[in-house]
N, CA, C and O atoms as a GROMACS GRO file, in nm:
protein
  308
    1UNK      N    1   9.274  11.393   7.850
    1UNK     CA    2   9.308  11.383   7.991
    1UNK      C    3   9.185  11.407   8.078
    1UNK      O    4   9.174  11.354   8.189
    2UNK      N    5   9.108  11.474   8.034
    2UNK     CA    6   8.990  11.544   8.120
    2UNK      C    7   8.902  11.448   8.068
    2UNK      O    8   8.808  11.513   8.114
    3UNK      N    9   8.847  11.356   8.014
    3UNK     CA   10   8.762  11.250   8.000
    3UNK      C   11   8.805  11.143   8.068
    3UNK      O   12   8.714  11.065   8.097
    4UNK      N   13   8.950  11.103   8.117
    4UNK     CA   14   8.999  11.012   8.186
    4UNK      C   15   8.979  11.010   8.326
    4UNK      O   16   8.949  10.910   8.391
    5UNK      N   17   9.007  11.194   8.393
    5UNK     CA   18   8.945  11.189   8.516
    5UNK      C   19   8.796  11.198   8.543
    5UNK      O   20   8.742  11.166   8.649
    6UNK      N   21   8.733  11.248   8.427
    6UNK     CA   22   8.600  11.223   8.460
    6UNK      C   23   8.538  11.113   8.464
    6UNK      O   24   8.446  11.104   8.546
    7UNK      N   25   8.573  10.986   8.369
    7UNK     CA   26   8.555  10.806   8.405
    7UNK      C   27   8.572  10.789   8.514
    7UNK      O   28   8.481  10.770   8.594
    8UNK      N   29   8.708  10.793   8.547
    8UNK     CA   30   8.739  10.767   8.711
    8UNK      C   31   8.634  10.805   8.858
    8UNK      O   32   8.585  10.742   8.952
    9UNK      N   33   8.637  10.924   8.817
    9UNK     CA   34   8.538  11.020   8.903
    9UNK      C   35   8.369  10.975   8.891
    9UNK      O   36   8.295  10.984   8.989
   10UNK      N   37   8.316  10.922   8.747
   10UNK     CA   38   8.213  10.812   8.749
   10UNK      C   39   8.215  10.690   8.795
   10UNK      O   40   8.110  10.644   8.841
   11UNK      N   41   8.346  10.604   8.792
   11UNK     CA   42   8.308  10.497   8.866
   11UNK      C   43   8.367  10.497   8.999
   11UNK      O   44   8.391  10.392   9.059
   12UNK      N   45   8.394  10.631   9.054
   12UNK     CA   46   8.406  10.622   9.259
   12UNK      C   47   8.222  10.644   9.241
   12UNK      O   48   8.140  10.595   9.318
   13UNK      N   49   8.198  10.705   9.154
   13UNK     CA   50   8.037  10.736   9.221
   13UNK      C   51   7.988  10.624   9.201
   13UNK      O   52   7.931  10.592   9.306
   14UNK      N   53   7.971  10.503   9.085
   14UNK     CA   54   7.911  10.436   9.110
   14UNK      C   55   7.942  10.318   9.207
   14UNK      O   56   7.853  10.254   9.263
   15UNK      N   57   8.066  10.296   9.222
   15UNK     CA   58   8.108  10.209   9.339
   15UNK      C   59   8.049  10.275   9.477
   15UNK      O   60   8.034  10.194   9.568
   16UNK      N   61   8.017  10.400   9.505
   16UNK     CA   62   7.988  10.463   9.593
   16UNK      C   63   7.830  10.455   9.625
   16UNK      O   64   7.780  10.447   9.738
   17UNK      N   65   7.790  10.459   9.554
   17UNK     CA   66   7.588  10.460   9.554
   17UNK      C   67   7.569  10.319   9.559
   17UNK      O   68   7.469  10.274   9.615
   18UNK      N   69   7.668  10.231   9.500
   18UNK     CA   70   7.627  10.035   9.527
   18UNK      C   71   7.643  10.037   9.646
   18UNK      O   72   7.551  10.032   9.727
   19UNK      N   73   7.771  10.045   9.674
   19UNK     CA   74   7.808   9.983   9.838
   19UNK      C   75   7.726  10.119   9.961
   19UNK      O   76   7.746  10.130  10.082
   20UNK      N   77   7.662  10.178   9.897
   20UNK     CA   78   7.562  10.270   9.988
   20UNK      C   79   7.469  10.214   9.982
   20UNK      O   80   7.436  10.176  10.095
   21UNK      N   81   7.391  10.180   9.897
   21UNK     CA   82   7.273  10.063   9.896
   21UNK      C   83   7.300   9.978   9.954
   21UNK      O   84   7.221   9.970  10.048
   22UNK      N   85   7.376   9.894   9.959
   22UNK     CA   86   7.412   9.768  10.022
   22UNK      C   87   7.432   9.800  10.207
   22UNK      O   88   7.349   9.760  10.288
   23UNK      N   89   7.517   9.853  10.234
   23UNK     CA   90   7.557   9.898  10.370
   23UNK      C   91   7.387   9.974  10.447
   23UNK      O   92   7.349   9.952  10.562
   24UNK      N   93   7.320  10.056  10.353
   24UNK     CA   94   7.160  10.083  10.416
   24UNK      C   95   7.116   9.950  10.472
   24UNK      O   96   7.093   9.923  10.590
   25UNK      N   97   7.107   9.864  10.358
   25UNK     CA   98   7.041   9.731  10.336
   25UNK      C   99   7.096   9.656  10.474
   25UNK      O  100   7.002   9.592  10.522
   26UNK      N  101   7.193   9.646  10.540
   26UNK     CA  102   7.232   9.543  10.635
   26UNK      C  103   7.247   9.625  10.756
   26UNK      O  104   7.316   9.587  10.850
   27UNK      N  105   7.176   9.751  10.755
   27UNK     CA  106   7.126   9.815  10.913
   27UNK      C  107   7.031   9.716  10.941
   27UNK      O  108   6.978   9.631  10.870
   28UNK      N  109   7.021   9.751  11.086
   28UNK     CA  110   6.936   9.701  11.165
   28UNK      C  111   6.789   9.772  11.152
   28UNK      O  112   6.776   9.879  11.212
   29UNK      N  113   6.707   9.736  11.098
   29UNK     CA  114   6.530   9.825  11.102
   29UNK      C  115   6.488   9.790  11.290
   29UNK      O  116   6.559   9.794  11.391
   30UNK      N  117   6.319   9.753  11.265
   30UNK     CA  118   6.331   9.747  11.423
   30UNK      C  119   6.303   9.586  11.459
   30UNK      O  120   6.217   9.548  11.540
   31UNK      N  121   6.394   9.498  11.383
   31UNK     CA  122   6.424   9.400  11.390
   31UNK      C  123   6.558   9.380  11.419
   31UNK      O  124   6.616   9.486  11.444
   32UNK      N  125   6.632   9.275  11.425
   32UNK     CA  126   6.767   9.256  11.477
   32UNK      C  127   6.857   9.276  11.352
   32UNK      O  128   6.978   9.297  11.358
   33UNK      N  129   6.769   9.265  11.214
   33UNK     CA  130   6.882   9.295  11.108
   33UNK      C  131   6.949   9.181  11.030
   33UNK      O  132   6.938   9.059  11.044
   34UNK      N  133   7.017   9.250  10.947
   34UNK     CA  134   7.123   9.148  10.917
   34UNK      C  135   7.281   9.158  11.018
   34UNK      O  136   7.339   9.078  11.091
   35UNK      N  137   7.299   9.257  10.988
   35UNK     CA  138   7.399   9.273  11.116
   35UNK      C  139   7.409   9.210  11.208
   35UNK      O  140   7.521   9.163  11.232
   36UNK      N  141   7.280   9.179  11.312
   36UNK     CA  142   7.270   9.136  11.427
   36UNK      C  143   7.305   8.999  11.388
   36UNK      O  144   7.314   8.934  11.492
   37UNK      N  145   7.340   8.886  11.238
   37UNK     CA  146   7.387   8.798  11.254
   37UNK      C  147   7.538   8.824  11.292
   37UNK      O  148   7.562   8.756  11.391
   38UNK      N  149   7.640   8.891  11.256
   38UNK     CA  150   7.730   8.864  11.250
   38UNK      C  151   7.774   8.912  11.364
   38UNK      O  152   7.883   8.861  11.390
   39UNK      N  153   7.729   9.013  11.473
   39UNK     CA  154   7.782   9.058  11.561
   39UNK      C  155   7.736   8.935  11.693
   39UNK      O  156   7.756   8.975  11.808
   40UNK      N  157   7.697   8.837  11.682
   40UNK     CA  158   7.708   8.760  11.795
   40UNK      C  159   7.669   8.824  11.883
   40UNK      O  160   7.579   8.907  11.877
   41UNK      N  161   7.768   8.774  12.030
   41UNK     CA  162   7.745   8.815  12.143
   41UNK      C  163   7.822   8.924  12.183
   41UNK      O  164   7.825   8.961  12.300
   42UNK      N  165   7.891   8.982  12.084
   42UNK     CA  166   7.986   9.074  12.127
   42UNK      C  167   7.950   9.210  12.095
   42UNK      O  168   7.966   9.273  11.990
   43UNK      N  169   7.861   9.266  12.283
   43UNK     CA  170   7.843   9.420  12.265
   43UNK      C  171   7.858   9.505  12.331
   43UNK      O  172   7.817   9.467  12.440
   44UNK      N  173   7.905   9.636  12.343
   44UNK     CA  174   7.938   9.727  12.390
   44UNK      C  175   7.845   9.797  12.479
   44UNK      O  176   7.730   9.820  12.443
   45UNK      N  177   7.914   9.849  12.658
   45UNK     CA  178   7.833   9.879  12.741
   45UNK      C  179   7.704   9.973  12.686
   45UNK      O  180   7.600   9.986  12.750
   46UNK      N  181   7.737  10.048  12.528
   46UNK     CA  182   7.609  10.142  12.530
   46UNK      C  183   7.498  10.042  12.453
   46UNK      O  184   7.387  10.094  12.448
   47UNK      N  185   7.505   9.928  12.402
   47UNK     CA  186   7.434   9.785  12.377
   47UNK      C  187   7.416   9.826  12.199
   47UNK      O  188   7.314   9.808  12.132
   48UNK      N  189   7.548   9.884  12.152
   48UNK     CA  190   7.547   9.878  12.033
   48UNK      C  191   7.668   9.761  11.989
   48UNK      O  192   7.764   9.762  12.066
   49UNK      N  193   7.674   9.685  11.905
   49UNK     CA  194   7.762   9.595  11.860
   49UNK      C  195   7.862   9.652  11.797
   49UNK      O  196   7.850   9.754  11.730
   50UNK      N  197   8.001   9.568  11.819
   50UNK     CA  198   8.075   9.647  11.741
   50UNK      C  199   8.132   9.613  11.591
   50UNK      O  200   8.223   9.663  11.526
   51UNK      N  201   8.040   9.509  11.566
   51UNK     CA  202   7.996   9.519  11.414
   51UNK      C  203   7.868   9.656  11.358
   51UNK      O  204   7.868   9.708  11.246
   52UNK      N  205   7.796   9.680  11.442
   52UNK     CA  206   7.715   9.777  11.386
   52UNK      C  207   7.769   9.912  11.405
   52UNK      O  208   7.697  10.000  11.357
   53UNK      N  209   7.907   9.963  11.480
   53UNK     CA  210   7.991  10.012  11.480
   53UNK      C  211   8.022  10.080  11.399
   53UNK      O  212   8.014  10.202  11.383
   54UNK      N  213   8.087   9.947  11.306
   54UNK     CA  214   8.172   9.948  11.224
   54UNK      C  215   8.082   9.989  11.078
   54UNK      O  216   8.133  10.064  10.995
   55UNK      N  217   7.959   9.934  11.061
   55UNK     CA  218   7.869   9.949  10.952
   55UNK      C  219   7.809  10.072  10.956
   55UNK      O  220   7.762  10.110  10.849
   56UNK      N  221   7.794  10.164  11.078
   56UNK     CA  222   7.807  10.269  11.052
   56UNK      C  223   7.896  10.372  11.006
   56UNK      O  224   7.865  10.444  10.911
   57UNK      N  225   7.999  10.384  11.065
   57UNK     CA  226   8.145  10.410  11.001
   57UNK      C  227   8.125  10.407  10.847
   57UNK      O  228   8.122  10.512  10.782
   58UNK      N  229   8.111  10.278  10.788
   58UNK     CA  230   8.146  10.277  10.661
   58UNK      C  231   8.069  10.332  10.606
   58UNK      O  232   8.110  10.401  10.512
   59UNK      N  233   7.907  10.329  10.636
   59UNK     CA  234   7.799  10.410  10.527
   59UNK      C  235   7.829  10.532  10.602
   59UNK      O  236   7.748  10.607  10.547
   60UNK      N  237   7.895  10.612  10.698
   60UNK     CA  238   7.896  10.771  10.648
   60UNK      C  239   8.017  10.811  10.584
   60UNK      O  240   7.997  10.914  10.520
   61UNK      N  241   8.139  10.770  10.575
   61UNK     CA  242   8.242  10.729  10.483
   61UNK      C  243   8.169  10.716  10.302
   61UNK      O  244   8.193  10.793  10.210
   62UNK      N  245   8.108  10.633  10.300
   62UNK     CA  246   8.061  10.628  10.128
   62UNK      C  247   7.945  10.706  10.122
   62UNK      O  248   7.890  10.677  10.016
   63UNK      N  249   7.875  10.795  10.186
   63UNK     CA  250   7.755  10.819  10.215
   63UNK      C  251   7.897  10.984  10.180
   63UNK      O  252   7.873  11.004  10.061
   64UNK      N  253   7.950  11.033  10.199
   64UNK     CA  254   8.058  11.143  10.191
   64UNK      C  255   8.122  11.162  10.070
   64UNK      O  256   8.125  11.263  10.000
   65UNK      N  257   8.167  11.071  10.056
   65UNK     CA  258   8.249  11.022   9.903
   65UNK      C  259   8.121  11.021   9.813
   65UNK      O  260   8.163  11.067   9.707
   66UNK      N  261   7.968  10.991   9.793
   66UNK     CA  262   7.877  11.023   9.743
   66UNK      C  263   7.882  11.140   9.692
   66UNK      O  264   7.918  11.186   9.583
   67UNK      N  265   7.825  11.198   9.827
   67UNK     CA  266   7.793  11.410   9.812
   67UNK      C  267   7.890  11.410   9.746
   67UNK      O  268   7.850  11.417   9.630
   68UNK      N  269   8.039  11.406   9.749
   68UNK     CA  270   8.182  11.462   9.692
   68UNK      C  271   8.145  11.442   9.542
   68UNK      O  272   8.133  11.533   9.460
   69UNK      N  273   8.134  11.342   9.525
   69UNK     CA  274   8.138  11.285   9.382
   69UNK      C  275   8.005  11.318   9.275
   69UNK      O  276   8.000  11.320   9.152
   70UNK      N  277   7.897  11.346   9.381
   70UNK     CA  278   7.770  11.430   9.335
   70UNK      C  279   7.786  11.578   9.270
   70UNK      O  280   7.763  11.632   9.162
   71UNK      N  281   7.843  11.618   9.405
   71UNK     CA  282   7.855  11.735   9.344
   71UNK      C  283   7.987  11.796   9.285
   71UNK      O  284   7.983  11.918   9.271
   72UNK      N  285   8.090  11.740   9.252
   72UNK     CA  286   8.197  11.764   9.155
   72UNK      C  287   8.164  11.742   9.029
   72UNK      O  288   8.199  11.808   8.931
   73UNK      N  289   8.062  11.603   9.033
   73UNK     CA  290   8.030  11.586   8.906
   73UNK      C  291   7.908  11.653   8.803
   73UNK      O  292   7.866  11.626   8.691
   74UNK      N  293   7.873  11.770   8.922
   74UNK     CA  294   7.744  11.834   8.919
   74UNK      C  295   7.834  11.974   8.870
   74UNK      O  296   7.775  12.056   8.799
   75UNK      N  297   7.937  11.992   8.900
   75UNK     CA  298   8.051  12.142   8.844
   75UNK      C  299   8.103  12.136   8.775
   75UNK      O  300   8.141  12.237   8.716
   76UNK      N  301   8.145  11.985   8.728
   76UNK     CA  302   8.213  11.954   8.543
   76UNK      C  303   8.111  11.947   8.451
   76UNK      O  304   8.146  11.983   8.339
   77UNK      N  305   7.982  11.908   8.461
   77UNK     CA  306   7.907  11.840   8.347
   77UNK      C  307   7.811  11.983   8.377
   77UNK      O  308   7.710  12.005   8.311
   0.00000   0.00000   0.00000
């Protein structure tokens, strides 16, 4: 039973560190980004998009679930 949740608990981490790489990867540097394709013309009075919004949201969301999964897996093993 306890090798079953620990698989599980390995692949949230590795689904977690991909789509954290990936979500870094499509910030904006001090260029327009990749982001800046998809958010068009649609932006918010503080002149952030609300696609880049949203891409923040998600990398501190998996960027959380990381640490979690870091360090649980850092108190079993």
């Amino acid at each position: 039973m306890g090798s079953v949740l620990l698989n599980i608990l390995f692949s949230f981490h590795i689904i977690a560190s991909v789509g954290l790489v990936l979500l870094i990867l499509l910030h904006a540097g001090r260029g327009g980004g990749i982001s800046g394709l998809f958010s068009g013309m649609v932006e918010t009075f503080d002149g952030a998009g609300i696609v880049e919004k949203n891409l923040d949201r998600l990398t501190i969301i998996l960027g959380i679930i990381f640490a979690a999964t870091t360090i649980t897996l850092f108190i079993l093993l």
